[in-house]
N, C-alpha and C positions, 0 to 999 in steps of 0.2 A: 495555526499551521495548516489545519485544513483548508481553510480559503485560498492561501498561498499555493496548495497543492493543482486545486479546482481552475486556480488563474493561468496556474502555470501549464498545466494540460489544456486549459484555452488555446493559448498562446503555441503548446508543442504540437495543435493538431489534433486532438482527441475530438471525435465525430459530439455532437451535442448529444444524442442518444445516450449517449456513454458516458456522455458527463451527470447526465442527471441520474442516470443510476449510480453511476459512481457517489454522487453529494447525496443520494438516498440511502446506499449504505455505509456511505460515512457519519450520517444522523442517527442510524442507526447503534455503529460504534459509540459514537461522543454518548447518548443516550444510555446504553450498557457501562459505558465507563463512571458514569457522573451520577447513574443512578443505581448503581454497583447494588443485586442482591445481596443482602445479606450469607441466604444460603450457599453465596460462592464466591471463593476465596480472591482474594484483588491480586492475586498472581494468576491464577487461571486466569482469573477476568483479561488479563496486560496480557496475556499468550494467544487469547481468543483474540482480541481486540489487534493487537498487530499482524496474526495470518490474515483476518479479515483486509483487512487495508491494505497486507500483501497482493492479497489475492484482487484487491481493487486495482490495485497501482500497474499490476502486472495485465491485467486484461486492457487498460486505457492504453497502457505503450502499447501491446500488439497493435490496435488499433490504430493508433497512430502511424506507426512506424511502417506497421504493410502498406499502406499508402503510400510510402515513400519509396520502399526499397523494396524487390522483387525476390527477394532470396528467403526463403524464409525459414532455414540456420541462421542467415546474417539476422532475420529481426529475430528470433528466439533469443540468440546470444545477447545482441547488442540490450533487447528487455529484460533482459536478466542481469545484466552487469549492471543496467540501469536502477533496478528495484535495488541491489546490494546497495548501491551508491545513498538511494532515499532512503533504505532504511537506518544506515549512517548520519546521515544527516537528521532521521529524525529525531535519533537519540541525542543527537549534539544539541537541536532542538527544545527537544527535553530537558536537556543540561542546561543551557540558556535560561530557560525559563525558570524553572526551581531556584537557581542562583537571583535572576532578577525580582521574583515575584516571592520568592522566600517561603515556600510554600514547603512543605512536611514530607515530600517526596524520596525526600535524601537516595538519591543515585547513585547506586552501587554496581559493580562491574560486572557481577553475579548478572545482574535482571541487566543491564544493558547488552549481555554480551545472548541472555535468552530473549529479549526483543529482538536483538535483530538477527536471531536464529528464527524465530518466527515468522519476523516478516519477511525473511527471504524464501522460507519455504513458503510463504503464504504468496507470494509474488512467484515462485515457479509454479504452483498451484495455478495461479493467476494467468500466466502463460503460456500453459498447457491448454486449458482453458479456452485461450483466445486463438490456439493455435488452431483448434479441432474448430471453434466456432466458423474461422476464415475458411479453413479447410471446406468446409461445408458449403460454404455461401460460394467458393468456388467450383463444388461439383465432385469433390472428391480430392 
C-alpha cells in the first residue's frame, strides 16, 4: 500500500524532493511497525505510525496541489479532505488485506476508528506543515 501511495503521488504531482522523503519516512514507519519494540505497546506503535503518514500524506498534497491552485484555503481544504479520504481507504486497506492474507490482525472498530483519528490529525499536522513551509518559500 505504500508503493501504491508513492505511485500515486508520482502521478498526482508531488515534486521528487518530496517523494523521496516521503518513501524515507515511510521506511521508517514500515521499519517501526515490523520491528515493533517490545518496550512499546502495538497500539501506541498503530497511533504513532498513522500520524506519521498523516503527517506524510498531508505535506505531499500541499505540494502538490499549490502548484495547481492559487488559493491557498482552497489547497488547505481540498489536502485535508484529501488525507480524511486516505486515511479511509487505508483502513479499508488494511481490511482487505487481514481478510486476504489471514493474518492475526483481527480489525476492530475501536482501532479502525483511532487510525483514522490519527491519521487525520497527523495529515493536518501535515498541512500545516506544508502550508508555513510554501508560506516561506514565498516571502511571507
Amino acid at each position: 500500500m505504500c508503493l501504491a501511495g508513492l505511485v500515486g503521488g508520482r502521478v498526482a504531482g508531488v515534486p521528487d524532493r518530496v517523494l523521496l522523503l516521503v518513501a524515507v519516512g515511510l521506511l521508517v514507519v514500515l521499519w517501526m511497525v515490523w520491528i515493533d519494540p517490545p518496550s512499546t505497546s502495538s497500539r501506541r506503535t498503530s497511533a504513532l505510525a498513522h500520524t506519521i503518514g498523516g503527517i506524510l500524506a498531508g505535506w505531499a498534497l500541499v505540494e502538490a496541489l499549490r502548484r495547481r491552485i492559487s488559493d491557498w484555503l482552497a489547497v488547505a481544504l481540498l489536502a485535508l479532505v484529501a488525507v480524511a479520504f486516505l486515511t479511509v481507504l487505508w483502513e479499508f486497506g488494511e481490511y482487505a488485506g487481514d481478510r486476504l492474507l489471514d493474518t492475526a490482525l483481527v480489525p476492530r472498530k475501536r482501532d479502525s476508528a483511532e487510525d483514522i483519528f490519527f491519521g487525520a490529525f497527523g495529515g493536518a499536522v501535515g498541512v500545516a506543515f506544508g502550508m508555513v513551509v510554501a508560506s516561506l518559500r514565498r516571502g511571507g
